[in-house]
C-alpha positions in Angstrom: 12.2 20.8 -13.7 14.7 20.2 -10.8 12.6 19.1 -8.1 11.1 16.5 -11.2 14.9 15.5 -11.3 15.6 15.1 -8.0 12.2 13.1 -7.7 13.7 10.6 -11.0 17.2 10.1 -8.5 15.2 9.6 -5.7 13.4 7.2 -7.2 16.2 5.1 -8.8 18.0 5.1 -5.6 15.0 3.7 -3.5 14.5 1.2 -6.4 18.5 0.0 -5.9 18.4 -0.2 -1.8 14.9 -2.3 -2.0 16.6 -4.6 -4.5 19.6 -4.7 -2.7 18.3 -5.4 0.7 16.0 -7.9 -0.3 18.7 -9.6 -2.1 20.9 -10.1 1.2 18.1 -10.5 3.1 17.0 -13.5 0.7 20.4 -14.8 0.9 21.2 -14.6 4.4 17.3 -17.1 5.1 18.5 -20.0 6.0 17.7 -23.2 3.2 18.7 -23.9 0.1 16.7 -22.7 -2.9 17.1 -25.9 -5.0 16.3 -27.8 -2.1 13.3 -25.9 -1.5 11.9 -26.1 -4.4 13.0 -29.6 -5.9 11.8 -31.4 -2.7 13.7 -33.5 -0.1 13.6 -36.5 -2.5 15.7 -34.7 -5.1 18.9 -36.6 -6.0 22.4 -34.8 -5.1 22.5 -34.9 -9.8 19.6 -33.0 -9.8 20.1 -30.8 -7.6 23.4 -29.4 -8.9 21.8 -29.5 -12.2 18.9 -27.4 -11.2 21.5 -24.6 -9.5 23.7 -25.1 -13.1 20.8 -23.5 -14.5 19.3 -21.2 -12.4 22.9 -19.8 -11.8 22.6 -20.8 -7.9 26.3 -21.8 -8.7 28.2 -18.7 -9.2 29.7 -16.7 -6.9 27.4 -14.1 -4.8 29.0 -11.1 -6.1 28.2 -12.8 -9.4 24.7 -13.1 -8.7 24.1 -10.0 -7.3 26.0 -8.3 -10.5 23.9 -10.4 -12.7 20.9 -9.7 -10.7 21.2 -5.8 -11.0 22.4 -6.3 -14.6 19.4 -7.8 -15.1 16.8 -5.8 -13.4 18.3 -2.9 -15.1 17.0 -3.8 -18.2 13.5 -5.0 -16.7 14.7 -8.7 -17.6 13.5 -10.4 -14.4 14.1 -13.9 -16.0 11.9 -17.1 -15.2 11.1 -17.7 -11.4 12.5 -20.6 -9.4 9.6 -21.9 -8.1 7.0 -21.3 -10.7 9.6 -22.0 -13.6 8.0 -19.1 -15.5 8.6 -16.1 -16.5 8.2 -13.3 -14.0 6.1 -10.9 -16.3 3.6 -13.4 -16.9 3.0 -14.2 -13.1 2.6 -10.2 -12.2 -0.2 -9.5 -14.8 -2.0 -12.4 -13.5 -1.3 -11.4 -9.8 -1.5 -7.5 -9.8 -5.0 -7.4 -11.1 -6.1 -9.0 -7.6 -4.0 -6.7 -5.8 -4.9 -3.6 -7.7 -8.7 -3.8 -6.7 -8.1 -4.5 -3.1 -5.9 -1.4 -2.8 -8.3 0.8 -4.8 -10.9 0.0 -3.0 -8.9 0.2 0.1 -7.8 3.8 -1.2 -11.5 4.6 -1.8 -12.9 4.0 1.4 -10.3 5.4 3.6 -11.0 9.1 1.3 -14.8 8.3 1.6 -14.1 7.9 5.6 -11.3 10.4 6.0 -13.2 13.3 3.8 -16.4 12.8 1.9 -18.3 11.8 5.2 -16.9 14.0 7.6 -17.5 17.1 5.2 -21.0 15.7 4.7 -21.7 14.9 8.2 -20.7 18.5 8.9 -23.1 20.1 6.2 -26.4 18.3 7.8 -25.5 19.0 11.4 -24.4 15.4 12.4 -21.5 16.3 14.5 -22.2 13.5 16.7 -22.1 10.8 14.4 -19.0 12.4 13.0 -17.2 12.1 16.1 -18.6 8.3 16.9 -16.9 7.5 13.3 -13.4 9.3 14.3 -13.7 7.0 17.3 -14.3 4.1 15.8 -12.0 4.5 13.2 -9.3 5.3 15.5 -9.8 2.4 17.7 -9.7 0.1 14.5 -6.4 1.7 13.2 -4.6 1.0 16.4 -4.8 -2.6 15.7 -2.0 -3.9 13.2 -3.3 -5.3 9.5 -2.7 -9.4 10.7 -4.4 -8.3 14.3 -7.5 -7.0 12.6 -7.6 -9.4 9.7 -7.3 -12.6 12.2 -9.3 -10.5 14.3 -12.3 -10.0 11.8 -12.1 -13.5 10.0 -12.9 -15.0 13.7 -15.7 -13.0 14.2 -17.2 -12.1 11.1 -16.8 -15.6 9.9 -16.3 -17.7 12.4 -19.0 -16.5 15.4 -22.0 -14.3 13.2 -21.3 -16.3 10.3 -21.9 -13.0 7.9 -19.3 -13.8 5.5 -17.6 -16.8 4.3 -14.2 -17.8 5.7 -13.0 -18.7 2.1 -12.3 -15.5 0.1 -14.1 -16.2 -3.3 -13.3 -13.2 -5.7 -16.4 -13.0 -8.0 -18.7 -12.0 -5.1 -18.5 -8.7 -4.7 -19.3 -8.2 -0.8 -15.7 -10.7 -0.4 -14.2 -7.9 -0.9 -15.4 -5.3 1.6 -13.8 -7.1 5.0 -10.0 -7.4 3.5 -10.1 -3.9 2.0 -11.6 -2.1 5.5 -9.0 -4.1 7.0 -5.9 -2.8 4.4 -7.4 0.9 5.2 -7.9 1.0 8.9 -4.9 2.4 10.1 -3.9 5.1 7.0 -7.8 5.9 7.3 -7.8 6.4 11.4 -4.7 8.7 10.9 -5.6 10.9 8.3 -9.7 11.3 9.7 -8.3 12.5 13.1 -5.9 14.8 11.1 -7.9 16.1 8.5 -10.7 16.8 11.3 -8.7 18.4 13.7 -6.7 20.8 11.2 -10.6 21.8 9.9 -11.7 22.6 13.3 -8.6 25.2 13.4 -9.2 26.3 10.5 -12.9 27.3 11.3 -11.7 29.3 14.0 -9.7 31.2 12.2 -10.1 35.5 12.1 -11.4 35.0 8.3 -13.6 32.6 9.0 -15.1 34.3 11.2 -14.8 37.5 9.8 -16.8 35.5 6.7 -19.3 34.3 9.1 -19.9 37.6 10.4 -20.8 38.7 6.6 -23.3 36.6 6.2 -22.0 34.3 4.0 -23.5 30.5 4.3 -21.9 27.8 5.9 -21.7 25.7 3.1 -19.9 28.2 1.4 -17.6 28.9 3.8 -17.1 25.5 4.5 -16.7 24.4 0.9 -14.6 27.0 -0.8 -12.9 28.8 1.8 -11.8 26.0 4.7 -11.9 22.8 2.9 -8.7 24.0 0.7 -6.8 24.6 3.6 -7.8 22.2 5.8 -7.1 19.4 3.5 -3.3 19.8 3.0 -2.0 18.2 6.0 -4.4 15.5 5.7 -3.2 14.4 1.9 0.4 14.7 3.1 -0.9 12.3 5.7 -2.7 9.9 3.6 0.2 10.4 1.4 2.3 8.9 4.1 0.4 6.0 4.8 0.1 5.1 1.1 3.2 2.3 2.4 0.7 0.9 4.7 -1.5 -0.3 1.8 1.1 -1.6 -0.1 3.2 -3.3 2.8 -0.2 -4.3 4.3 -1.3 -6.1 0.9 1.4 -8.6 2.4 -0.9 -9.5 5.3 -3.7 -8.9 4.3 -4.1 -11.1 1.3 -2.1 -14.2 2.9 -4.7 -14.1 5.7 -7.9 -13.9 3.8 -6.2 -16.2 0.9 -6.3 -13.7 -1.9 -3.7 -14.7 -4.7 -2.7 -10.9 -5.5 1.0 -9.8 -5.2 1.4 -10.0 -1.5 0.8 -13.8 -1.3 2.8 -14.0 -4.4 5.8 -12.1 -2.1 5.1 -14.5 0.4 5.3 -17.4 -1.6 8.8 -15.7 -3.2 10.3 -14.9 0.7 9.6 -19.0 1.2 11.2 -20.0 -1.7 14.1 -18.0 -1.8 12.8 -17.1 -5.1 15.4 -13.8 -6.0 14.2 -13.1 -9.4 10.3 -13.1 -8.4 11.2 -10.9 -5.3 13.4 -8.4 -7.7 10.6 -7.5 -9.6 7.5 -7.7 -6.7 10.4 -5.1 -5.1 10.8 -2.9 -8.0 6.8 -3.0 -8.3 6.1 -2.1 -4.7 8.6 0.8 -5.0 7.4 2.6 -8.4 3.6 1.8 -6.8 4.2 4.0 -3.6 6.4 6.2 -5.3 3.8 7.3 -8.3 1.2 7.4 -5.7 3.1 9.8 -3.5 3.7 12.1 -6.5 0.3 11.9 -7.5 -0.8 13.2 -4.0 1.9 15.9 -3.7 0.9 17.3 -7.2 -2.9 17.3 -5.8 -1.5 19.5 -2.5 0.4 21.8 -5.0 -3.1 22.1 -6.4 -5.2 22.6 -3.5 -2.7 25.2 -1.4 -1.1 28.1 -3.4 1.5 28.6 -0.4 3.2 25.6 -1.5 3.6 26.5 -4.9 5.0 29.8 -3.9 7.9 28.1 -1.7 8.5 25.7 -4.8 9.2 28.8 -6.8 
């Protein structure tokens, strides 16, 4: 019941210091919001009108107590730019989002654990190792690097995919989502691989092996559990990466999920639309985080003993 506690302060806390450094960091972009988004050609009338009624007029410690008054009470208001309300523009946005990072989430476990394992019970050690390399050559390149990277050669030189993301077609969706899982998937393969190598070294493995028992069991229901650990608190860890890298990801292959929508907010000085993309980035990683830490607590007994 404490640590669940401590997890709920946590949480509120990161929630306030995203909100609150976006908010400054919004403020201190150089432009003027109204400007921005009412055009050069905007009479001086208009203009002041327009910040009248958005609030742009009040003092910043106003704003900013407004703002958090606000967002407290999940009232994130109309946006600026889309003249809106915010709700509305996040249900249609996170659906987009959503399936790019699940199936980002899927394929890095599929690379990071269900091949490896499987590549391991058939003997393939080779091709194992060629897709550790691979992977970790990919994941040293940043998200924009490898997106830019892929778009050029995928769909500019071989001409395999089409340079315009269309969402319908199911194989647009495989490039952006390898992309978004390159670098959490390189990290937690090499970890996951190197920590089951140990592990099958260890006296009661090969006191097990030495009994006869078969690899697959051995393997399966003995070293698998405690090889895995360390590998979901690394995946765990690069959980940011797939949201953070949403950011690039979909501005570069022109999805219209949440990330371009934070682009398009950043632009625009648009503060309430950035309050609430904040507060859904936070809870996202945060819940995901837990999930994984509950799944360790699960899968290793030790750690359920030091929680006690």
């Amino acid at each position: 019941m404490r640590s669940i506690l401590t997890r709920i302060v946590l949480l509120v806390v990161t929630v306030w210091l995203i909100l609150t450094v976006g908010y400054v960091c919004i403020y201190r972009l150089p432009g003027d919001p109204a400007r921005i988004i009412l055009g050069r050609q905007a009479s001086e009338e208009t203009l002041q009108a327009y910040r009248a009624r958005a609030g742009l007029d009040l003092p910043l410690w106003r704003q900013y107590e407004t703002f958090v008054w606000r967002v407290a009470h999940l009232d994130f208001g109309d946006s600026l730019l889309y003249r809106r309300p915010v709700s509305g523009l996040l249900r249609e946005r996170s659906t987009l989002t959503l399936r790019l990072v699940c199936l980002a989430l899927l394929e890095s476990i599929s690379l990071a654990f269900v091949f490896p394992i499987g590549f391991r019970l058939v003997g393939m050690q080779r091709v194992r190792k060629w897709l550790q390399n691979v992977s970790t050559a990919l994941g040293v390149a940043p998200p924009y690097v490898l997106g830019v990277t892929s778009l050029a050669v995928f769909a500019g030189w071989l001409a395999w995919v089409s340079p315009i993301f269309e969402p319908m077609k199911s194989s647009a969706w495989i490039m952006p989502s390898l992309v978004l899982a390159a670098y959490p998937t390189a990290v937690t393969m090499r970890l996951f691989n190197n920590q089951l190598d140990t592990v099958l070294h260890a006296p009661y493995i090969v006191r097990a092996k030495a009994m006869g028992f078969p690899y697959r069991t051995i393997l399966v229901h003995e070293a698998l559990p405690n090889a895995m650990t360390a590998a979901l608190a690394a995946l765990a860890n690069g959980l940011a990466a797939f949201w953070t890298g949403t950011f690039f990801v979909e501005v570069i292959f022109g999805i219209g999920g949440l990330g371009q929508l934070t682009y398009e907010a950043i632009s625009n000085k648009d503060i309430a639309l950035l309050a609430a993309l904040c507060l859904v980035f936070a809870i996202g990683i945060t819940v995901i985080s837990a999930t994984l830490e509950v799944c360790q607590l699960l899968l290793d007994p030790r750690l359920r003993e030091n929680r006690a």
